[in-house]
KEKE-3310 file (N, C-alpha, C; in steps of 0.2 Angstrom, whole numbers, plus 5000, padded with zeros to 4 digits):
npx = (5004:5001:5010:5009:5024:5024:5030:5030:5018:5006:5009:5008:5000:4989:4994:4992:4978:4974:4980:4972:4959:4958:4958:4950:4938:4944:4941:4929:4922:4911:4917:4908:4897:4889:4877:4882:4886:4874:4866:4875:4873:4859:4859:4867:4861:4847:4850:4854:4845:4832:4842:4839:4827:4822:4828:4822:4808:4809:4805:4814:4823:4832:4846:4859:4855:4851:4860:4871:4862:4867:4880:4881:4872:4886:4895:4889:4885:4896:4901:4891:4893:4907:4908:4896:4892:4904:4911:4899:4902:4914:4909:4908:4900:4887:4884:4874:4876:4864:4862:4873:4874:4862:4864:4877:4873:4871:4882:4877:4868:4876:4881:4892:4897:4891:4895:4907:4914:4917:4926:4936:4941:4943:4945:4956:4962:4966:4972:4981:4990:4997:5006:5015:5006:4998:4988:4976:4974:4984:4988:4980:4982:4993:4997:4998:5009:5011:5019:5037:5040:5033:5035:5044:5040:5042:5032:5028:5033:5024:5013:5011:5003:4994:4985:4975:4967:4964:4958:4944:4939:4936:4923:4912:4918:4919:4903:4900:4910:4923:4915:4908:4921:4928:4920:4920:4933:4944:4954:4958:4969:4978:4969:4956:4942:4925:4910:4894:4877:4867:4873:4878:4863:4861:4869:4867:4855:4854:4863:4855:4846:4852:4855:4842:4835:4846:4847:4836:4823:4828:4827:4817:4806:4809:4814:4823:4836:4842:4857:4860:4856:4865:4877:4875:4872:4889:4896:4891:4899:4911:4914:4911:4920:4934:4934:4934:4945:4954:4953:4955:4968:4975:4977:4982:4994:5007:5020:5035:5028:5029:5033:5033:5040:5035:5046:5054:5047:5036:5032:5031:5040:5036:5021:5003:4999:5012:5014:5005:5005:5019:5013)
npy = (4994:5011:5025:5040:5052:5060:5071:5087:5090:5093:5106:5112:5107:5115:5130:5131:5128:5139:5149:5148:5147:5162:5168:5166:5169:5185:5189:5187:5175:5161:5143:5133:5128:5141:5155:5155:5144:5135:5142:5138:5124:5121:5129:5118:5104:5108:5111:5098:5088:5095:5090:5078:5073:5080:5073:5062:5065:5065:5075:5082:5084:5069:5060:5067:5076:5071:5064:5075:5078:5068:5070:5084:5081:5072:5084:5092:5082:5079:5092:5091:5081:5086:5099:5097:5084:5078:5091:5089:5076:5076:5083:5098:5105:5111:5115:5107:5090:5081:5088:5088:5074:5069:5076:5071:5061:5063:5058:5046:5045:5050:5037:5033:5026:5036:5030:5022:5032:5040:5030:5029:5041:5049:5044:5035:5040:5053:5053:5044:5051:5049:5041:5026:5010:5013:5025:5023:5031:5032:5020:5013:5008:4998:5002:5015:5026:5034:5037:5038:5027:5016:5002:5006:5002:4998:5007:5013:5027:5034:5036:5049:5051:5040:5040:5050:5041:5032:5039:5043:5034:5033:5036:5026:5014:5017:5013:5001:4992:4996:5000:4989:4979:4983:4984:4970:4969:4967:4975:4991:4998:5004:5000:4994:4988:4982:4978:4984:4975:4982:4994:4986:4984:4996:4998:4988:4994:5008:5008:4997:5006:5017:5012:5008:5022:5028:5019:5009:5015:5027:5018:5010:5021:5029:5032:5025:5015:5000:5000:5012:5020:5015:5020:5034:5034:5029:5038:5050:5045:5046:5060:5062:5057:5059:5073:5073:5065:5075:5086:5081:5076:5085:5094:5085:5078:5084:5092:5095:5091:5078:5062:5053:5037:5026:5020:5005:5000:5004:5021:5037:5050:5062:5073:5069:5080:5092:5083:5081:5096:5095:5085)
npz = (5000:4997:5004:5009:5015:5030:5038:5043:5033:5040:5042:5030:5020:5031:5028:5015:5014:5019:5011:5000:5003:5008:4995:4990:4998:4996:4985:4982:4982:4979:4985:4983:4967:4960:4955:4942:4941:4941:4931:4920:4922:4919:4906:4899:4901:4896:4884:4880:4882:4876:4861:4861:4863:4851:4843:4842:4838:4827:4817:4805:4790:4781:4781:4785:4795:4802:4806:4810:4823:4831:4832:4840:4851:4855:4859:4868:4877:4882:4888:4897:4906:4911:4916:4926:4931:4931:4943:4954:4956:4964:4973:4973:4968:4973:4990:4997:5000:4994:4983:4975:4975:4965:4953:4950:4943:4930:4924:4922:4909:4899:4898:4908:4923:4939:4952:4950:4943:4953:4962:4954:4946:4958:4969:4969:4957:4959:4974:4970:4962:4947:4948:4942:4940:4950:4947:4940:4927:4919:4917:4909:4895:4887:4875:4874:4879:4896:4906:4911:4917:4911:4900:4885:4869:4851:4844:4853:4847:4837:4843:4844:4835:4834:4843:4847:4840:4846:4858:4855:4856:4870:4876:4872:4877:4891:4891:4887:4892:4900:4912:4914:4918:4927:4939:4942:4944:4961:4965:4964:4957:4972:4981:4988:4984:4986:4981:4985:4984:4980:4972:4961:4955:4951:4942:4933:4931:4925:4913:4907:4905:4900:4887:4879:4879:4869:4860:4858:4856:4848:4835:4836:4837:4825:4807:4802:4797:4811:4809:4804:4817:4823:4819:4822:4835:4836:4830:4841:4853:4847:4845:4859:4867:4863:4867:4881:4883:4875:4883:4898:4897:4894:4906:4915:4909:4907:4899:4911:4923:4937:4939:4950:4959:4972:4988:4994:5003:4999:5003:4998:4994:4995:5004:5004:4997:4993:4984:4974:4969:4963:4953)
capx = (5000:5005:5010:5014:5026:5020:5034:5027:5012:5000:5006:5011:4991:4986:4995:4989:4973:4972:4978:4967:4951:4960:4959:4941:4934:4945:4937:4920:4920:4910:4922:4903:4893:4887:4873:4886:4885:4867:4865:4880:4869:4853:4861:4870:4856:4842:4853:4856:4837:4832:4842:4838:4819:4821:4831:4814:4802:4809:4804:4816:4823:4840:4852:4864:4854:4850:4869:4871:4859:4870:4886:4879:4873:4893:4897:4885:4885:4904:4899:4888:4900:4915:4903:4889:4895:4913:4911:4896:4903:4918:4906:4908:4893:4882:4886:4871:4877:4861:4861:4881:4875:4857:4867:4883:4869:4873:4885:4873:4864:4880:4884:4895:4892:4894:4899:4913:4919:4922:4930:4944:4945:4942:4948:4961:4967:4966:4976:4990:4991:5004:5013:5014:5006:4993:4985:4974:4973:4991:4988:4974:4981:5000:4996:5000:5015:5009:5023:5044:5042:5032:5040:5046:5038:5042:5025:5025:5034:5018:5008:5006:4998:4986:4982:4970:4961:4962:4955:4938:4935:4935:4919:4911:4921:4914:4896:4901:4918:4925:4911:4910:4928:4932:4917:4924:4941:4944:4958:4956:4975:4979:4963:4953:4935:4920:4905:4888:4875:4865:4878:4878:4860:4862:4874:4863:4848:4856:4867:4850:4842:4856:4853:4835:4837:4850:4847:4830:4820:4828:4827:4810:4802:4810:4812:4831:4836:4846:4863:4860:4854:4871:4882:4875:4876:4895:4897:4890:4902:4917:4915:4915:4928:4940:4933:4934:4951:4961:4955:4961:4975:4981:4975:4984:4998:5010:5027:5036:5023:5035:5030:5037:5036:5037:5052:5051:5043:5030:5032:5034:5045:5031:5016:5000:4997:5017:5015:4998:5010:5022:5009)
capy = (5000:5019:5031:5048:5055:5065:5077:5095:5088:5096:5112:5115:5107:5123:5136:5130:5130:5147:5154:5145:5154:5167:5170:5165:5177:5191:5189:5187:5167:5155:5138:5129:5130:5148:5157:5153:5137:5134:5145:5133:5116:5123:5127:5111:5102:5108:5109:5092:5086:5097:5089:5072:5075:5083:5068:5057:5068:5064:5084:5083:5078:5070:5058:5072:5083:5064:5062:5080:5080:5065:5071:5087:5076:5070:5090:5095:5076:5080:5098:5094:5078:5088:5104:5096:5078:5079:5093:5086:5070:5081:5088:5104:5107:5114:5118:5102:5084:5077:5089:5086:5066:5068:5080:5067:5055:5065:5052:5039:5047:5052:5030:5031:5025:5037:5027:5022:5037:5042:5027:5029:5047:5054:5038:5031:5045:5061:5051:5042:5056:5050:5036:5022:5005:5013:5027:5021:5035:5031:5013:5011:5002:4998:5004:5024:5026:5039:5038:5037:5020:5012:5000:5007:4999:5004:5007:5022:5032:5036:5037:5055:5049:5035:5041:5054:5039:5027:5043:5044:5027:5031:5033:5022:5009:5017:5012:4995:4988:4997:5000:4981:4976:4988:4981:4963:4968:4967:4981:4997:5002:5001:5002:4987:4986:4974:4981:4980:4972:4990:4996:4982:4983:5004:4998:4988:4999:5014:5004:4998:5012:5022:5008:5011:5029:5028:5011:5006:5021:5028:5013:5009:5027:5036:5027:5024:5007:4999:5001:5019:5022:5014:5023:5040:5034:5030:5045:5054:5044:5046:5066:5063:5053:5065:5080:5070:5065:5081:5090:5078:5075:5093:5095:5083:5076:5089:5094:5098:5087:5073:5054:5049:5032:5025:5016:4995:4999:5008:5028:5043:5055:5070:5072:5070:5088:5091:5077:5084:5101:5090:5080)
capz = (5000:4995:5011:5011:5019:5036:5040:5041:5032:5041:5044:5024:5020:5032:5025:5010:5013:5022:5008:4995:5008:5008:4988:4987:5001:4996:4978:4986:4978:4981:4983:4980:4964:4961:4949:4935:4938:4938:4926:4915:4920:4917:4898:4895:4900:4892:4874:4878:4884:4868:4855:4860:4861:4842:4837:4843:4832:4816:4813:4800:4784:4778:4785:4788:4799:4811:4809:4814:4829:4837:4834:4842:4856:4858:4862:4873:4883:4889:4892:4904:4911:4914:4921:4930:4934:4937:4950:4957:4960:4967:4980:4971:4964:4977:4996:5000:4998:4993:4974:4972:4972:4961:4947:4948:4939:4924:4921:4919:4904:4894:4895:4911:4930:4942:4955:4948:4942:4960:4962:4946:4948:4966:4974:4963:4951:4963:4977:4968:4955:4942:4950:4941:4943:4955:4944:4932:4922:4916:4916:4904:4889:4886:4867:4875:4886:4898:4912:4908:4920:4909:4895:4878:4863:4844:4842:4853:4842:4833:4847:4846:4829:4833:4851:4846:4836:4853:4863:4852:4860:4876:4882:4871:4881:4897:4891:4885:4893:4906:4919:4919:4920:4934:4944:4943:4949:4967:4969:4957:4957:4976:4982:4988:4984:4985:4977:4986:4978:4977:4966:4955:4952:4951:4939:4930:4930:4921:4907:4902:4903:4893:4879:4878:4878:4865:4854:4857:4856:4841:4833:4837:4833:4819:4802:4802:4802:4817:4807:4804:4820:4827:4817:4825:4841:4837:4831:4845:4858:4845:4846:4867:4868:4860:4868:4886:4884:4876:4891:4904:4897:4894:4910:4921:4905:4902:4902:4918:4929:4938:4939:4954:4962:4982:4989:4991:5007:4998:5005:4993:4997:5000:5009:4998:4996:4990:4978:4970:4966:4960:4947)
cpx = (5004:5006:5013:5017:5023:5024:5034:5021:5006:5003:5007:5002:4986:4987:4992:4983:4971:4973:4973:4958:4954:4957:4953:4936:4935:4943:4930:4918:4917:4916:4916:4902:4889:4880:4876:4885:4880:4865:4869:4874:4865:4854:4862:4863:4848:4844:4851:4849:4833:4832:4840:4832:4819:4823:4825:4809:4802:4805:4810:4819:4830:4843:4857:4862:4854:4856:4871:4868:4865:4874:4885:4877:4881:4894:4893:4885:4892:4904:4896:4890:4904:4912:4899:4892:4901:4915:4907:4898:4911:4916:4908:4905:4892:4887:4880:4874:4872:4861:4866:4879:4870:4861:4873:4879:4868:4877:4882:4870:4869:4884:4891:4894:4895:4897:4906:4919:4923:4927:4939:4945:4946:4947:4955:4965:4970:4973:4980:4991:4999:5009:5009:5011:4999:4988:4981:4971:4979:4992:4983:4976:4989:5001:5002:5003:5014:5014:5032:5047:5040:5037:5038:5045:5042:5037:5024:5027:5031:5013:5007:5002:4991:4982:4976:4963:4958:4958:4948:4935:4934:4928:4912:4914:4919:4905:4896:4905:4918:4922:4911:4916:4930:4927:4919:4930:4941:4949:4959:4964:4977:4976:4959:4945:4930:4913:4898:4883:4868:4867:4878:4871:4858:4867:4869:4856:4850:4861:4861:4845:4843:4855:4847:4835:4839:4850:4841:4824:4820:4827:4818:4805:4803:4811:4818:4831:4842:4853:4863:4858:4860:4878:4882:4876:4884:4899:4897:4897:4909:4920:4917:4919:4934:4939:4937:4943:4958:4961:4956:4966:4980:4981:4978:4992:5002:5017:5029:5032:5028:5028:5032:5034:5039:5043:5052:5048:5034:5028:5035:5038:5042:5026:5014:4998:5003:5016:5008:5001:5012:5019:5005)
cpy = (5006:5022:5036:5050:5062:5070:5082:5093:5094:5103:5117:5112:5114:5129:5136:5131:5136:5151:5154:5149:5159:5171:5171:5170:5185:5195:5189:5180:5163:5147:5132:5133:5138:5150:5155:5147:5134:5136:5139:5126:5117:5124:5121:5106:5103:5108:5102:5086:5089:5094:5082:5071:5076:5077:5063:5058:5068:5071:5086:5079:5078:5066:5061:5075:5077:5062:5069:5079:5074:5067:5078:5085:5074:5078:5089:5088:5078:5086:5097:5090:5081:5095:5103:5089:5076:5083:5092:5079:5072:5085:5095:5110:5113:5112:5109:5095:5080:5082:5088:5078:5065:5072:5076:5063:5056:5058:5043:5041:5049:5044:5028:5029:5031:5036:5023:5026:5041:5038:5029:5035:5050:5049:5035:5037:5052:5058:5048:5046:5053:5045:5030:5015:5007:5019:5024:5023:5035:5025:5009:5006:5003:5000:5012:5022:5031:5040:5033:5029:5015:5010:5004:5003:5003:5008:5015:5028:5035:5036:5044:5056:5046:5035:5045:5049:5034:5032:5043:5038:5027:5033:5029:5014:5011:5013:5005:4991:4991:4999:4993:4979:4979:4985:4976:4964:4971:4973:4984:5002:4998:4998:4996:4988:4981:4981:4979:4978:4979:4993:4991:4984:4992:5003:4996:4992:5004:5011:5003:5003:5018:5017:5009:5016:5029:5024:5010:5009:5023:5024:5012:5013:5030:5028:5027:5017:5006:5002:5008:5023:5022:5019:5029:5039:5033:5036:5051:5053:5044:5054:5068:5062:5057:5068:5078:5070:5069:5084:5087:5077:5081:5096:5091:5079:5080:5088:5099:5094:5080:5066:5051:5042:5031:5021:5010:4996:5003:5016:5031:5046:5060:5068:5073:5077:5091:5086:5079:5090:5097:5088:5084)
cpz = (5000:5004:5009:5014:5023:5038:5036:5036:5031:5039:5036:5019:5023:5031:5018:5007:5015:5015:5002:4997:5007:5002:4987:4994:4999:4989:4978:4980:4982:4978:4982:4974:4964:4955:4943:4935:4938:4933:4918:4916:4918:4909:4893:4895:4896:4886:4875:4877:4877:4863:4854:4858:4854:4839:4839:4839:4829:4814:4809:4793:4783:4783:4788:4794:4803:4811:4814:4822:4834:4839:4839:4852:4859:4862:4866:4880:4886:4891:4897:4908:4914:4917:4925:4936:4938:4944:4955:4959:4964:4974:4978:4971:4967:4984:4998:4995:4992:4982:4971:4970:4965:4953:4946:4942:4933:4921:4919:4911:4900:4894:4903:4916:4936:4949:4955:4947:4948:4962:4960:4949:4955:4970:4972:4962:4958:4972:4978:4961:4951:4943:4946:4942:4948:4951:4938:4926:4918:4917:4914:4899:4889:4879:4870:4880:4890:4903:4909:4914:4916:4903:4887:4873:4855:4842:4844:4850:4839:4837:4847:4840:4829:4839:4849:4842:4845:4859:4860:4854:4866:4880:4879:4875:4887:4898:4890:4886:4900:4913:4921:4921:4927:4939:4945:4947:4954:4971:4962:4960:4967:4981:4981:4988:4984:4985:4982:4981:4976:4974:4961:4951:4950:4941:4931:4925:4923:4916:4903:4899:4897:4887:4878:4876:4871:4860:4852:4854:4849:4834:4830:4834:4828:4813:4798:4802:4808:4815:4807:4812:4827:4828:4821:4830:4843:4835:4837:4850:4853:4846:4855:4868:4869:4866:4876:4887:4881:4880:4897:4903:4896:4902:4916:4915:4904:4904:4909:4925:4931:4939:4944:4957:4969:4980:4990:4995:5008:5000:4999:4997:4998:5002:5004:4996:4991:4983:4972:4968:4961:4953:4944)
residu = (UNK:UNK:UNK:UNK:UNK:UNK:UNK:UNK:UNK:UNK:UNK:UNK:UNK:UNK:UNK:UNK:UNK:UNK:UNK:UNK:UNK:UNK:UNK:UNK:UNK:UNK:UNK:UNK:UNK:UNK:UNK:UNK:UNK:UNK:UNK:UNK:UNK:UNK:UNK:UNK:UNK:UNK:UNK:UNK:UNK:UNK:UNK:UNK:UNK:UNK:UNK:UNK:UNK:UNK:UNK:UNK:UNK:UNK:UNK:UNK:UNK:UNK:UNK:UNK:UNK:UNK:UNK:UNK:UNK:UNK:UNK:UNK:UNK:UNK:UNK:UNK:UNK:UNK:UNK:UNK:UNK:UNK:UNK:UNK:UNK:UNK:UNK:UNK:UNK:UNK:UNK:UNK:UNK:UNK:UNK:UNK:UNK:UNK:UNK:UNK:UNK:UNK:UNK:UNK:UNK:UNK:UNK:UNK:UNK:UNK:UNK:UNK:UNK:UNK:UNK:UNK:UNK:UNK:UNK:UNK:UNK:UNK:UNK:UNK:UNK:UNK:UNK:UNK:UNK:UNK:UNK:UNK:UNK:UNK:UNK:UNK:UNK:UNK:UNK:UNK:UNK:UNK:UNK:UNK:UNK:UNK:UNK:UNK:UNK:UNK:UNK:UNK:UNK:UNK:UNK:UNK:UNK:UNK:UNK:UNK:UNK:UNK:UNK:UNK:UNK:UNK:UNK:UNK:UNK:UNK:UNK:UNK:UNK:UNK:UNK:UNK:UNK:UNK:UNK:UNK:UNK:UNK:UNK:UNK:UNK:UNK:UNK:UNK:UNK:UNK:UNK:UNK:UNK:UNK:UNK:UNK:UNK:UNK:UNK:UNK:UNK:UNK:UNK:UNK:UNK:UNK:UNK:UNK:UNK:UNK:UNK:UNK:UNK:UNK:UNK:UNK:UNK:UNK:UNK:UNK:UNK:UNK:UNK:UNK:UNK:UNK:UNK:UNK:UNK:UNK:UNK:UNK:UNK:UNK:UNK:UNK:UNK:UNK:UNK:UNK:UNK:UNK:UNK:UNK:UNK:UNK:UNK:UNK:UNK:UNK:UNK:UNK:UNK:UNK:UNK:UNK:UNK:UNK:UNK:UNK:UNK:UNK:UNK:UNK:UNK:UNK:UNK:UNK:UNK:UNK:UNK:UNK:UNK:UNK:UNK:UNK:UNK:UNK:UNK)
# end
């Protein structure tokens, strides 16, 4: 198991914090969700509840525009993922618990789960930022070399080629792969779980519910056939994908961010807080 080193810890955590309050009083900031940001989910969602509803109506003509509406659908789903969902399963949202968990549930309706995603990123990713082996945001697929400890292939030489096409998959692979594979396994990086059976069936529910939504429905009412109606939905989740993983990755992947790993006895060398600068 990871440890961080505890010397001066705290008291480099509380200067920290103080002055983080500090910025946000002295600026008159809410450090919860404010008018902008209800005003932002109220937006996103309603585009997004909107375009889908219209894609139902068949109030149009052309295989373009029902391609159109879905890739449309891909923008606006990861807008309101990475604005709505990500900070509300972040406790960000809102100042009350109970609308940061109801507004996380975003994530089910763009194909993700959001009980997981606290797992991977809150639990997982946000407290071994970057280290090898326990991140599993740099321990996705050995295709992409994300960390100067993983092994060197010939292959990555052209990864900053074929990467961009391996991102357009990814949350397609959310809705279809990787929410189950992560519930079956028993340690998520270092981090040991066992899943109640409330979550499983949470897990269940909203998977089929997004395929209905997304498969069945359209299928069913509009006068596309199945293959055309899949295509768009892979179009939809091939514009997320992208969207999804250029701004996580510019955003915690860049130059200058260190990689470090712990020692055999498993300790880094800073406290978690220092090690979050760091990455």
């Amino acid at each position: 198991m990871i440890s961080f080193d505890r010397t001066d810890a705290n008291a480099f955590y509380k200067e920290l914090r103080r002055r983080i309050d500090h910025y946000f009083e002295s600026n008159d900031f809410s450090v919860k969700g404010n008018r902008k940001m209800l005003f932002k989910a109220t937006l996103f969602l309603s585009i997004y509840i909107l375009l889908y509803c219209f894609l139902l109506t068949g109030w149009y003509n052309g295989l373009w525009v029902f391609f159109g509406i879905w890739i449309g659908l891909g923008f606006v789903s990861m807008f309101a993922g990475l604005n709505i969902g990500h900070d509300a399963v972040h406790g960000a949202f809102s100042e009350n618990r109970r609308v940061n968990f109801v507004m996380g549930h975003i994530f089910n309706f763009i194909g993700a789960n959001d009980y997981m995603w606290d797992l991977i990123h809150n639990k997982v990713h946000h407290n071994f930022t970057n280290i090898d082996g326990h991140d599993l945001d740099i321990n996705h697929t050995p295709l992409v070399r994300m960390s100067p400890h993983q092994p060197l292939w010939f292959i990555h030489r052209y990864q900053h080629i074929y990467t961009f096409f391996l991102y357009a998959l990814t949350t397609i692979e959310f809705a279809f792969a990787k929410d189950y594979y992560m519930f079956f396994r028993k340690k998520l990086g270092p981090l040991e779980v066992k899943h109640t059976s409330w979550q499983w069936l949470r897990l269940l529910f909203f998977k089929l519910l997004y395929y209905t939504l997304f498969l069945v429905l359209p299928t069913v009412l509009l006068d596309y056939s199945f293959w055309q109606v899949l295509l768009g939905f892979l179009m939809m989740h091939l514009v997320a994908g992208f969207i999804l993983s250029i701004i996580f990755n510019t955003a915690h992947l860049v130059e200058d961010v260190d990689y470090p790993l712990p020692d055999d006895h498993g300790q880094m060398e800073h406290s978690w807080a220092i090690h979050q600068l760091y990455t």
